[in-house]
VOKOLLUM-525993 format. One record per residue: x, y, z of N, C-alpha, C, CB in turn. Coordinates in pm, whole numbers, plus 32768, in hexadecimal, padded with zeros to 4 digits. Atoms other than C-alpha are relative to their C-alpha. Glycine has a CB too. Layout:
<sites>
XYZXYZXYZXYZ ...
</sites>
This chain:
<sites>
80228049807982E68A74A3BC80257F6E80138047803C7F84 7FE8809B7FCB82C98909A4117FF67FAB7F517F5C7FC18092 7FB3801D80998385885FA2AD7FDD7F57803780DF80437FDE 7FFC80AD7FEC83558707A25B80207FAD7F867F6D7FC4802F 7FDD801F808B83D8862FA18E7FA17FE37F7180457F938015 80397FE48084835E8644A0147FAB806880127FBA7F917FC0 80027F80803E82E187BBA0478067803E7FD07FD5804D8044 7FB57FA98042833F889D9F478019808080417FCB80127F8C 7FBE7F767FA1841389D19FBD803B80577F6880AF7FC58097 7F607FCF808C84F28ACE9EE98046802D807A7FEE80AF7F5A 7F7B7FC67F9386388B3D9F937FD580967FC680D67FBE7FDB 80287F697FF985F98C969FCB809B80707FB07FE1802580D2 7F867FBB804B87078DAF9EFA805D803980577FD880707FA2 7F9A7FB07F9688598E2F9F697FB78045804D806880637FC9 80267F787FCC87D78F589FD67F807FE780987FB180607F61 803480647FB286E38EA7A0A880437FF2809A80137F817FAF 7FA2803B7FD387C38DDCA145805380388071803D7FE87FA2 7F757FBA7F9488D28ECAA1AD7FA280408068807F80947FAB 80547FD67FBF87C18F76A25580027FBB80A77F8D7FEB7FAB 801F80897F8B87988E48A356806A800180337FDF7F5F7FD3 7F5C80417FBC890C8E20A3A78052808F8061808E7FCA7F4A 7F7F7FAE7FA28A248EB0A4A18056802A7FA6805D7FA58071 7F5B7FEA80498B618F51A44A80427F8B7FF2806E80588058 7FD8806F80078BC28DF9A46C7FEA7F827F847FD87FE8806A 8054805180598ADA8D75A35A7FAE7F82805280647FC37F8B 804B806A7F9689FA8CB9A47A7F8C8024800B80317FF3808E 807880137FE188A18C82A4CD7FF77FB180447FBB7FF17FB6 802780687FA6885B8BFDA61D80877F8D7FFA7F617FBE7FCA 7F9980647FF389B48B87A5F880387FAE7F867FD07FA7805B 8002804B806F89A08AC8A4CF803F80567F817F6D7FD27FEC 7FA87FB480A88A9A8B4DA3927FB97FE87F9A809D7FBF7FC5 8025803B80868A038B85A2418097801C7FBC7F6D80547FAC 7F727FD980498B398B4DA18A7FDE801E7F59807A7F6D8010 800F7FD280A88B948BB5A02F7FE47FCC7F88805A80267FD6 80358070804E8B5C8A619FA87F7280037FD2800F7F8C804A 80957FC8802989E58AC59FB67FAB80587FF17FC97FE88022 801B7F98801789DE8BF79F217F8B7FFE7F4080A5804B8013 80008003807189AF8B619DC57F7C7FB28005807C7FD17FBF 80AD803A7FE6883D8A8E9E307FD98085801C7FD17F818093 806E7FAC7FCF87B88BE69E6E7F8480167F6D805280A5803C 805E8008803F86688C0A9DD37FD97F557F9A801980817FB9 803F808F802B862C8A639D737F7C7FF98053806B7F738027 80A8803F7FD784ED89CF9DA8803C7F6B80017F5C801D7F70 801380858009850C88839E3F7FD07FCA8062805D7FC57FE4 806280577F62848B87939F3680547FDE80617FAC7F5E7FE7 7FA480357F8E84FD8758A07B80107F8580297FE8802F8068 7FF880AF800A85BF85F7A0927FE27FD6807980937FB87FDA 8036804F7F6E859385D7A2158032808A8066806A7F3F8030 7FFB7FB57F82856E86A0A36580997FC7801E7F787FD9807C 7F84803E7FD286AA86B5A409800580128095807F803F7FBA 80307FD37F20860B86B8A58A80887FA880367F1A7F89806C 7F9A80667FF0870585A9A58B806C7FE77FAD7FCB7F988005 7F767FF08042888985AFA55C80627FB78052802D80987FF1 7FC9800D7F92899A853AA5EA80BE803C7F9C7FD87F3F8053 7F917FBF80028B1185A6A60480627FA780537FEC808C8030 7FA880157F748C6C855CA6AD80058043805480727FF77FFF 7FC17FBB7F4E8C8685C7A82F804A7FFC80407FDD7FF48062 7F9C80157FA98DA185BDA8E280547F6B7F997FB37FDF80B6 7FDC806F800B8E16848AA8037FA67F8F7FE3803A7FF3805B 806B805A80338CE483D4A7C27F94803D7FD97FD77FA48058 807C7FEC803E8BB583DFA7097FA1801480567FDB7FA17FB3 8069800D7FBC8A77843AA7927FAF80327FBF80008026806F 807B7FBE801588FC84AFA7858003806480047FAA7FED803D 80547F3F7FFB888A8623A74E7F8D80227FCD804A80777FAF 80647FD0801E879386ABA733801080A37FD97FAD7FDE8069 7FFE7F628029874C881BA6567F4B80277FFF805B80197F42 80727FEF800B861788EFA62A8004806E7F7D7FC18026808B 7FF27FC2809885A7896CA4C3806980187FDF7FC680717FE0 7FA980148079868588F1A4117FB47F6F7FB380B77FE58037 8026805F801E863A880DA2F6808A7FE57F887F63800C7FDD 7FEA8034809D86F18757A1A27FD180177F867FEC7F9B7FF5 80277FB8806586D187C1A05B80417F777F7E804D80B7800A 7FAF8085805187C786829FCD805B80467FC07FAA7F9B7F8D 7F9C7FC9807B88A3878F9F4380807FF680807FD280CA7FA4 7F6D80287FBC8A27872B9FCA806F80627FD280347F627FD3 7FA67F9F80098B33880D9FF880A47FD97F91801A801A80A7 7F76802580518C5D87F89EF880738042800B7FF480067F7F 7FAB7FDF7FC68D43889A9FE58049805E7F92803D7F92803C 7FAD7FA2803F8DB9899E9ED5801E809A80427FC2800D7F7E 7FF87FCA7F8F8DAD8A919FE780607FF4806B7FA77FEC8025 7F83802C7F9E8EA789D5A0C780347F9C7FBF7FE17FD18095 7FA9805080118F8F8959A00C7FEB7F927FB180237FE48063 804280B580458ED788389F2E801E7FAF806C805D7FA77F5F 802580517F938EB18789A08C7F877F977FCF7FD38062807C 8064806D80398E15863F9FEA7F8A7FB8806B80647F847FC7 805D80387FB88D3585CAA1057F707FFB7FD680088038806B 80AF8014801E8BC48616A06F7FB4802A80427FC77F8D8000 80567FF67F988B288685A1827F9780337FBB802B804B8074 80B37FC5800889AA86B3A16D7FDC808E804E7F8C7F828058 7FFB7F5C7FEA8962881AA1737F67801680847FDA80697F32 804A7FC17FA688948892A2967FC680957FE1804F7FFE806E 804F7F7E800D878789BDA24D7F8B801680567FD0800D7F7C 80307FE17FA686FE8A7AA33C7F5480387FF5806280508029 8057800F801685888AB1A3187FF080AE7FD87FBD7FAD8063 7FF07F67802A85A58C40A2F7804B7FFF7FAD802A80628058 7FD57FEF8064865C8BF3A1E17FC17FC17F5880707FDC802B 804C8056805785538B45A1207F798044800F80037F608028 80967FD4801C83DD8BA5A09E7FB27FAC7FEA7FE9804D7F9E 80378060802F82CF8AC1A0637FEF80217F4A7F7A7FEF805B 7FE7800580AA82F38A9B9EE17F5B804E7F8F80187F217FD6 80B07FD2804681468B379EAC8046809B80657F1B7F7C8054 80097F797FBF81C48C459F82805A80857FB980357FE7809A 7FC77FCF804782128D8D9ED980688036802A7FC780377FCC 7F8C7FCE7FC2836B8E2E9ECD7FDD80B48018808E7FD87F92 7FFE7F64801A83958FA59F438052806E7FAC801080288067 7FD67FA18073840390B59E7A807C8019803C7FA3808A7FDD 7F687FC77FC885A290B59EB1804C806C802E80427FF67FC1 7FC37F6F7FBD865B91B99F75807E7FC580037FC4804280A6 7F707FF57FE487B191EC9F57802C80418087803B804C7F93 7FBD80077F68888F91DFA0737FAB7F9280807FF780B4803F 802E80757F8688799117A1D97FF9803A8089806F7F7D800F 7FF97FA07F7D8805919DA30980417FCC806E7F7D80268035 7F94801D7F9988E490CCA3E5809C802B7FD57FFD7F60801D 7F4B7FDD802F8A299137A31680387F8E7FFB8069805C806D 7FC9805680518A829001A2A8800080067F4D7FC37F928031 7FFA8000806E8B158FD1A16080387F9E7FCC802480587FE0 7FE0807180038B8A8ECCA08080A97FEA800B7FBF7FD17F8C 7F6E800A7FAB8CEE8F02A0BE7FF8801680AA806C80827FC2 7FFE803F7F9C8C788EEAA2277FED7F5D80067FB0803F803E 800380B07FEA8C158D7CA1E3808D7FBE7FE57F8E7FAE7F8B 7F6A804280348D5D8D1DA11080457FF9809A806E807A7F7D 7FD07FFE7F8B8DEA8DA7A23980047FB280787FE3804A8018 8020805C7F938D848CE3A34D801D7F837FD37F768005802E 7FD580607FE48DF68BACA2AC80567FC47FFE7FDF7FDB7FEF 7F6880317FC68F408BD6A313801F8047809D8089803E7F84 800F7FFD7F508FA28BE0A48580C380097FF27F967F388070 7F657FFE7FEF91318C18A4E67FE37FDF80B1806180B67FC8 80297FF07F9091468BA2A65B80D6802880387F8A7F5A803E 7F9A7FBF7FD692768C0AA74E80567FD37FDF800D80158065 7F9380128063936F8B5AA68E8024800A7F8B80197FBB7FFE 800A7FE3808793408BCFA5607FC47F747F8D809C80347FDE 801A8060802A92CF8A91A4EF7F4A80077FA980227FA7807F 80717FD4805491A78AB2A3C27FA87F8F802E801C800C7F57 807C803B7FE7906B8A0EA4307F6E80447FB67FFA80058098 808E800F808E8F1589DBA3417F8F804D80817FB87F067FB4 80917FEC7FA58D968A60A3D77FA37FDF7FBE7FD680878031 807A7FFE804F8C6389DAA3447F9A7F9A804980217FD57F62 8081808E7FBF8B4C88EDA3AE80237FBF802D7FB17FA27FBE 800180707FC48BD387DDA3FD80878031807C80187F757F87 7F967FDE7FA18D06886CA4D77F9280698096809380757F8E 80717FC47F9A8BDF8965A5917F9B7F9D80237FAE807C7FC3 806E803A7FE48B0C8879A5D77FBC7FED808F80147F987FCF 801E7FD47F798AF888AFA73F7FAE80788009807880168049 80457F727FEA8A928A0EA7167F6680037FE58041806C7F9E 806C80148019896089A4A6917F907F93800A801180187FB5 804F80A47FF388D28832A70E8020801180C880817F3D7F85 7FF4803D7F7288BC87CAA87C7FFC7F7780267FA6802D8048 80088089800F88CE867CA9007F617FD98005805A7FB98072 809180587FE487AC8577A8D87FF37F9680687FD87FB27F85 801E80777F7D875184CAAA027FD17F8B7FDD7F9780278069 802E80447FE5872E8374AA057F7E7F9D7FE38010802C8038 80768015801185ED8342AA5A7FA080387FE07FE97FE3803A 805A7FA58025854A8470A9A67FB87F9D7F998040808F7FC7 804D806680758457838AA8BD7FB580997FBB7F6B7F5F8054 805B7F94802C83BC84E3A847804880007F38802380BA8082 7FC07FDD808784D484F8A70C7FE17F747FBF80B0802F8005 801680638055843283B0A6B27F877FF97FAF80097F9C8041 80A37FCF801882D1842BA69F800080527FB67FAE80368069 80167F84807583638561A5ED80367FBD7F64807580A2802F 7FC7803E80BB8406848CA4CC7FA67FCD7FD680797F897FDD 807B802D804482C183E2A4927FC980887FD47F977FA78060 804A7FA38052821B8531A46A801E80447FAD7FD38043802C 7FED7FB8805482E985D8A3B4801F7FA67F6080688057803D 801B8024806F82DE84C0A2B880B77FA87FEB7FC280947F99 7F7C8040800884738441A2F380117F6F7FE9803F80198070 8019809D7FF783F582EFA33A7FBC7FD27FFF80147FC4803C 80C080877FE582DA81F0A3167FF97FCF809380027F2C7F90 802780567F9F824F8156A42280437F8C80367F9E7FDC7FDE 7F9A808A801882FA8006A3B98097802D80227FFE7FC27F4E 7F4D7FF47FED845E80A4A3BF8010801A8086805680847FA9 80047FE87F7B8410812CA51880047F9C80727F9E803F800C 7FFE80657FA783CA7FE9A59680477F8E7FFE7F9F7FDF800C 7F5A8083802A84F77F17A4E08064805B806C806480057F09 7F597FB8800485FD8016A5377FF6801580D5800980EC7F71 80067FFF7F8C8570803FA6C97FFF7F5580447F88805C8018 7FFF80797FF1853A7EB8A6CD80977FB480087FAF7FD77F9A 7F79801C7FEA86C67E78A67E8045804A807D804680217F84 7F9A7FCF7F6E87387F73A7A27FEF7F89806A7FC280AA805A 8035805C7F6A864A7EB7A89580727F7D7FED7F297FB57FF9 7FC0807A800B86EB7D6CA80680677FD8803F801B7FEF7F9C 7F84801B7FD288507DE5A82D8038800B807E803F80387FC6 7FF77FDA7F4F88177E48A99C7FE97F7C80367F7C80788049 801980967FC087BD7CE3A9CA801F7F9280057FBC7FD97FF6 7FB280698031887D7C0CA8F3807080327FF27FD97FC37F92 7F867FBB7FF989BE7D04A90A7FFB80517F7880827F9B8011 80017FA6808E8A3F7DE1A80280307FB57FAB805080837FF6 7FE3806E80458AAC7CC1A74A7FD77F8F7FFB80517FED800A 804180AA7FFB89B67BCAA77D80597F968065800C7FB07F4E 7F9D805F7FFD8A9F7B18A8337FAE7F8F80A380BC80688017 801A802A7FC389D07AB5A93B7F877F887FF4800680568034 8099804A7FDA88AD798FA97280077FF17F437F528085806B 7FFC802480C38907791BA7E07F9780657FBF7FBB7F3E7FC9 80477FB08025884E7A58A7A7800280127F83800C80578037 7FE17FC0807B89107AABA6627FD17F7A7FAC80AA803C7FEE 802F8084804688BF7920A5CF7F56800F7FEC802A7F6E806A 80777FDD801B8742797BA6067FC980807FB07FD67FFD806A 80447F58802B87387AF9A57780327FAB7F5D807380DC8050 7FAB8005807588117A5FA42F7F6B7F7B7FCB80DA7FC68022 807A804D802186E6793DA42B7F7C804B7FB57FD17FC88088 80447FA6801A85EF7A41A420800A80187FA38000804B8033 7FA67F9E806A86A07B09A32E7FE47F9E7F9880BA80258020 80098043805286C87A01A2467F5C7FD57FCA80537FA5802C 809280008012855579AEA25F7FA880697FC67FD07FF0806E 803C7F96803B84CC7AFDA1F6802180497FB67FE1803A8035 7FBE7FAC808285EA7B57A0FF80718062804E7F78806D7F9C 7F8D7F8E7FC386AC7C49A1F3807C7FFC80307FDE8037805C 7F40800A7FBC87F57CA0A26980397FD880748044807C8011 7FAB802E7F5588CA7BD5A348800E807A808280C67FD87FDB 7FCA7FA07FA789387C70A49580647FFF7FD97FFE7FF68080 7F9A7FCB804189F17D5EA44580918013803C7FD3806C7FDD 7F5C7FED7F868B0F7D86A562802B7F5D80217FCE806380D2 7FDF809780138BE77C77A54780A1803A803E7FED7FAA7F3B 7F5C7FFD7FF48D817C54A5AE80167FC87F7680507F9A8089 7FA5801F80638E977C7CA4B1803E7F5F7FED806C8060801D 7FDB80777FEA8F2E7B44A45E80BE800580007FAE7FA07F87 7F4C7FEB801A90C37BB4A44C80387FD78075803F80A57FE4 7FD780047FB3915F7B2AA54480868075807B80077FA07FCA 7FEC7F697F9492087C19A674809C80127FD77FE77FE480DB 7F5D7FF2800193757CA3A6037FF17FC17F4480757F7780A1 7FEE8017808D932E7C53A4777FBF80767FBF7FC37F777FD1 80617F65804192F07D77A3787F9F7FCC7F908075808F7FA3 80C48042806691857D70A2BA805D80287F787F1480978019 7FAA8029809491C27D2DA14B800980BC7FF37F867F857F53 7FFD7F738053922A7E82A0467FE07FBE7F7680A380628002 8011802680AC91617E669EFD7FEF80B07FB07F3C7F837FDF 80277F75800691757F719E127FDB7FF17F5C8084807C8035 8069804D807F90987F6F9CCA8015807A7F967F2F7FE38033 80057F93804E90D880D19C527F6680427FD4804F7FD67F8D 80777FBF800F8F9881379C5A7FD580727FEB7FD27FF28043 7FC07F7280148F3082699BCE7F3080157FD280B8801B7F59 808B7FFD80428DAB83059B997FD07FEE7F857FD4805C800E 805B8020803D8C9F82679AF780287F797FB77FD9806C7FB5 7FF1808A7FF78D5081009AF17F6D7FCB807380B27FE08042 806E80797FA68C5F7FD99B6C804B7FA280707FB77F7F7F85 7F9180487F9A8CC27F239CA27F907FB88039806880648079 809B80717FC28BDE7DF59D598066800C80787FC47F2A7FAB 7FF87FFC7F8B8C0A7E1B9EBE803B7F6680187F7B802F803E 800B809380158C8F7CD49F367FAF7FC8806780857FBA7FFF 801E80547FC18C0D7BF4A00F8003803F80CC80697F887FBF 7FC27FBE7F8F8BDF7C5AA19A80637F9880347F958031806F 7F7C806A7FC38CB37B04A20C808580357FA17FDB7F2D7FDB 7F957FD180468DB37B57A10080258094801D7FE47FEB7F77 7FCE7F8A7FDB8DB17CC5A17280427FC880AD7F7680857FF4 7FAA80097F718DEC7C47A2FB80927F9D7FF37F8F7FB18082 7F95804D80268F1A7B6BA2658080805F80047FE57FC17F73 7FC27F9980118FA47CCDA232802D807E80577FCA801B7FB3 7FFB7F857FA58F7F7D59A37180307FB7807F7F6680588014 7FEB801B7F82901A7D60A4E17F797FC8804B8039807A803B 806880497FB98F447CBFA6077F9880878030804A7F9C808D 80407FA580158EDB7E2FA6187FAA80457FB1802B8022800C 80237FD380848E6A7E5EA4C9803280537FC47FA280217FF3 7FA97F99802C8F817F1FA440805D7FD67F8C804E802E8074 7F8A8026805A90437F15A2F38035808080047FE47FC47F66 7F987F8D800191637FF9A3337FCC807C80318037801C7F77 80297FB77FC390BD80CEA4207F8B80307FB38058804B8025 80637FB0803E8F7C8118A3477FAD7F608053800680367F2C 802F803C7FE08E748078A3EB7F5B7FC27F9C801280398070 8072800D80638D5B7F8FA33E7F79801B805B80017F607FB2 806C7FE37F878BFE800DA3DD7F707FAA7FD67FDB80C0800E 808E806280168ADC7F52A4027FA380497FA97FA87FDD8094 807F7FDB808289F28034A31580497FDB7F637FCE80D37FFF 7FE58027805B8AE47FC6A22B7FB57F667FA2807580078029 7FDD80C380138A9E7E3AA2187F5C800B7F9C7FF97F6580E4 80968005808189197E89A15680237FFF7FA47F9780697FE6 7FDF7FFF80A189F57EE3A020806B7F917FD78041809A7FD0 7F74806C80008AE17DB5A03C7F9E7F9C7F9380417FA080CB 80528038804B8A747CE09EFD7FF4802F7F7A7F9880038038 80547F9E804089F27DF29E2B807280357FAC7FAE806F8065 7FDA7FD480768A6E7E979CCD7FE380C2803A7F917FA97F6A 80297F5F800E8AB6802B9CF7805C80457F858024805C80A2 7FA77FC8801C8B5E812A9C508074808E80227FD27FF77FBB 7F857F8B7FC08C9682049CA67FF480707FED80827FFC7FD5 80477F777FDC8C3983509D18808A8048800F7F9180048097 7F597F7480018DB983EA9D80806D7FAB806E7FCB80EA806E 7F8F80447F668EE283919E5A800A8077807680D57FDC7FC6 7FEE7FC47F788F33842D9F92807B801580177FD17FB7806A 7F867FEE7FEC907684A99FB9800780888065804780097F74 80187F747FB7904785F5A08F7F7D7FF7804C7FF980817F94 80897FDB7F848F4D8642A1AE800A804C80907FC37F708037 7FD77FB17F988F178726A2B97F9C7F9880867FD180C17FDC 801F80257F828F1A86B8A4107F8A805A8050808280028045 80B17FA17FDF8DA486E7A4B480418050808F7F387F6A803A 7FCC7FE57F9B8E698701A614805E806A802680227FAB8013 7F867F9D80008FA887BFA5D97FFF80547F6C809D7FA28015 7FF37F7380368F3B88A7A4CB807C7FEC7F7B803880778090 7FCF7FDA807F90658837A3E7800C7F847FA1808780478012 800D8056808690C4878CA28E80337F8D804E805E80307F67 7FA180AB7FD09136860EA2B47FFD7FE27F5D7F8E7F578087 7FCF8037807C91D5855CA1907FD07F64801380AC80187FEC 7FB580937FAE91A783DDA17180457FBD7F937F877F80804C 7F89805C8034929F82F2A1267FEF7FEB7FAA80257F97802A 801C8047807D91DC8231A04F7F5980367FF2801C7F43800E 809F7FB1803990A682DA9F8C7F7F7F9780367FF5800A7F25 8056803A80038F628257A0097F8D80007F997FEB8011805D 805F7FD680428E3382159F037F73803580417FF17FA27FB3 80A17FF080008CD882AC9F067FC77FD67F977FCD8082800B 804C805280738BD681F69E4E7F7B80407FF27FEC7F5D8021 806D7FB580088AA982A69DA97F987FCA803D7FE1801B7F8B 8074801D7FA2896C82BD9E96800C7FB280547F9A7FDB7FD2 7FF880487F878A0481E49FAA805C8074806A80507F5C7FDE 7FEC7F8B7F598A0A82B0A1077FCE7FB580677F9880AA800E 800480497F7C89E9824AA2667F31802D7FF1808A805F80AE 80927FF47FD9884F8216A2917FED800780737FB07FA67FDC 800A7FF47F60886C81F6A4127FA17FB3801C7FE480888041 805D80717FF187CB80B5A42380227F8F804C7FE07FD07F8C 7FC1804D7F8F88938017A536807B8045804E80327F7B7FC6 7FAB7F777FE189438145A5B17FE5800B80907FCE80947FA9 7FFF7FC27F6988A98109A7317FB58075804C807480288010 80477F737FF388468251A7B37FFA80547FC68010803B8045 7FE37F918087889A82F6A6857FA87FAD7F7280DC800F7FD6 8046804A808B87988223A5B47FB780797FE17F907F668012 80657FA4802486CE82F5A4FD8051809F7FDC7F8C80068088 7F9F7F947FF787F78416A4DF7FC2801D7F5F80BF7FD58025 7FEA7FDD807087C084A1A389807480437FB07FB280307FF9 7F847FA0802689198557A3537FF97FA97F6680B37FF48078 7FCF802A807C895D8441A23580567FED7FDA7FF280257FBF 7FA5801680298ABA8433A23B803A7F667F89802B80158075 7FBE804180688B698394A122803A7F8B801D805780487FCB 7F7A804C7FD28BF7823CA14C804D7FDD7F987FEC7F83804D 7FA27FFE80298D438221A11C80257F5B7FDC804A804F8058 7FD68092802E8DDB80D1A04B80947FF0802B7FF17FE97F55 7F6C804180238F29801BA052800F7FC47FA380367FAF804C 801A805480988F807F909EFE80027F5F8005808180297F8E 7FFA80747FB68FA37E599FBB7F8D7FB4801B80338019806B 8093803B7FE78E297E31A0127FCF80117F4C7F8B8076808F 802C8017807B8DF77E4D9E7C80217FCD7F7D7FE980487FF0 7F82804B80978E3F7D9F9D2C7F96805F7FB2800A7F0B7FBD 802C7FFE809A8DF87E129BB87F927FCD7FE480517FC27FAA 80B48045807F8CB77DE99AEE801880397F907F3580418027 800D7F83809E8CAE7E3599757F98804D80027FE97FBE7F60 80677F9C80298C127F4D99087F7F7FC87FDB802F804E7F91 80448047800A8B087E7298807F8F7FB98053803C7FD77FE0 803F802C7FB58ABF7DA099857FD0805E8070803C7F9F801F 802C7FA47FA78ACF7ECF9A707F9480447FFB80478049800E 80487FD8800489F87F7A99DA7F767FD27FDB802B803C7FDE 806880817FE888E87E4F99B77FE48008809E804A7F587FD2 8032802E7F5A890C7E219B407FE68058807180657FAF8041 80127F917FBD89007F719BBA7F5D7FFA8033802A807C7FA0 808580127F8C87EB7F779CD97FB5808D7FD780387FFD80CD 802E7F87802B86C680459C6E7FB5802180887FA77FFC7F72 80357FF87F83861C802E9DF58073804780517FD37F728036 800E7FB67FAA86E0810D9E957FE880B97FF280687FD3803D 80447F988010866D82829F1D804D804F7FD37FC5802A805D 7FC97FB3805186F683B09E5B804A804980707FA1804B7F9F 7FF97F1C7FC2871F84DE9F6180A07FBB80557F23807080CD 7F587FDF7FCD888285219FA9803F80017F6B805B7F6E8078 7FC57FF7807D88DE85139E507FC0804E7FA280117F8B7FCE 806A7F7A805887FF86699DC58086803A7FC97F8A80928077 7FBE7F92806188A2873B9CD67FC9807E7FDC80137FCE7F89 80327F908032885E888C9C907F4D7FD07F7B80A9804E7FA9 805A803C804486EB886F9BFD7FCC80937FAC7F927FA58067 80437F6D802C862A89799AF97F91800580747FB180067F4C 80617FDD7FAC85148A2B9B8C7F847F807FC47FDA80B87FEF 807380347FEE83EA89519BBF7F888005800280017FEC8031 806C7FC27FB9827389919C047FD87F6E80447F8380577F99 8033807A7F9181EC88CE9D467F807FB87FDE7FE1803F8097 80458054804E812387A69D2F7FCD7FDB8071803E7FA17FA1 7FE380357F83807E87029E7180307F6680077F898013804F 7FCF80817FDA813B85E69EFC7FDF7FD6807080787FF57FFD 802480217F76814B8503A008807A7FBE7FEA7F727FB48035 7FAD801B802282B48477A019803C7FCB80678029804A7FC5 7FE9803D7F7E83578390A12880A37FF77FD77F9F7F618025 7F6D8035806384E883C9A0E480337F888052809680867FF1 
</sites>
């Protein structure tokens, strides 16, 4: 079933479901956890193919590539492990989905693999030889189910056009900056590259280059602001020079790093979506605390729009704030300046049932 973004699907019923899975609660590797037990039977549209993902490896980020799997925009609310605040964008496996005109079959109780749903609960806790409690879900498996993306495979670029992930135009901004940075460095820093892209930029309305050095000098600590921030306060992003004022020559305030898909929302009026105080490690499987709560801001996530070989990733991760990169807006003004241009999907909510409509939809 080749899914694309803006066809309608329904998530197929428990019963279904368990059908498809291991004693493990897996398919082809991939966990349906318990978090997405409660989308069974929605009707909604699919926000984007997920041919393209990426993950940590060994310590760094990289490309992967999966096969049938797509996005649905519905995000995990970790009540399953622990209220693990991360967000992650739920991964559904294509045997777990129907085309939304297609009819359902007449339910049978029981699962002919012997999975059950206290086999899923199950699986998303792990004990390893030290007794030490470790998490399992999507984003910690993520090996089990992606392989690497080569390079120079141009095929997952051809498939995001067809399946509707990307325009034409985005295909040829977002491959046009790699070439760039292979030429003018990853920081512009070469052949006054970054003085000509920021010319540009300015000329057609768009965003500076985005990779820049911190400005903190080496052996001084980046500022601590703390605003008390709490959901569904207004906050204006500040400034990206006033954010690098705040950061090491690395781009680091207090070990949280600022990332270049950040710097598009630098400027801009949002509103406060949750803090971050808890999260499970994608690598090592367990909880981490942090020091100091990071914000999430409603509908801002990593787009993967200068991400390198990982452009075009759809995972979506959440970016994370420092109260440091934001000031106060009144309610008022906030809600006057709130940006009505950007795209929805990652922020779905449980929807009623629907009836399908045809679309054509570019997320």
């Amino acid at each position: 079933m080749m899914l694309k973004a803006g066809d309608w699907v329904e998530v197929r019923s428990k019963e279904e479901i368990l059908k498809t899975l291991d004693k493990n609660g897996r398919l082809e590797g991939l966990p349906f956890m318990p978090e997405m037990f409660e989308y069974c039977g929605q009707r909604v549209r699919v926000s984007s193919s997920a041919h393209k993902t990426c993950g940590p490896v060994q310590g760094r980020y990289v490309a992967l590539q999966t096969k049938n799997l797509v996005h649905l925009g519905y995000r995990c609310n970790g009540a399953a492990h622990d209220r693990c605040q991360n967000g992650c964008l739920i991964f559904w496996h294509a045997a777990w989905l129907r085309r939304a005109d297609e009819k359902a079959p007449v339910s049978t109780a029981g699962s002919s693999s012997g999975c059950t749903y206290a086999d899923v609960y199950a699986a998303t806790r792990l004990r390893d030889q030290n007794d030490v409690k470790r998490y399992s879900c999507q984003a910690t498996a993520l090996t089990s189910y992606t392989r690497p993306l080569q390079w120079w495979d141009a095929r997952v670029y051809w498939k995001s056009y067809r399946t509707r992930n990307h325009t034409l135009r985005e295909l040829v901004n977002g491959i046009s900056f790699v070439i760039f940075c292979k030429i003018a460095g990853p920081h512009g820093e070469r052949f006054g590259a970054r003085r000509l892209y920021d010319a540009f930029q300015r000329w057609r309305g768009g965003t500076p280059f985005p990779r820049r050095f911190g400005l903190v000098p080496d052996g001084k600590k980046t500022p601590v602001v703390t605003l008390g921030l709490k959901p569904g306060d207004y906050v204006r992003v500040k400034s990206h020079q006033e954010i690098l004022e705040t950061l090491t020559r690395d781009g680091k305030n207090r070990g949280m790093n600022f990332d270049a898909e950040l710097v598009p929302f630098c400027g801009r009026t949002f509103r406060v979506k949750a803090t971050v105080e808890r999260f499970i490690d994608e690598e090592e499987g367990v909880m981490r605390y942090m020091k100091t709560p990071a914000v999430i801001l409603e509908n801002v996530y990593c787009r993967a729009l200068y991400a390198g070989k990982r452009v075009f990733c759809t995972r979506g991760y959440y970016s994370w704030w420092r109260e440091a990169w934001l000031e106060r807006v009144p309610i008022e003004e906030g809600a006057r300046e709130l940006p009505q241009d950007l795209p929805v999907a990652g922020e779905r909510s449980p929807e009623p049932a629907q009836s399908p409509t045809p679309t054509h939809h570019a997320a």
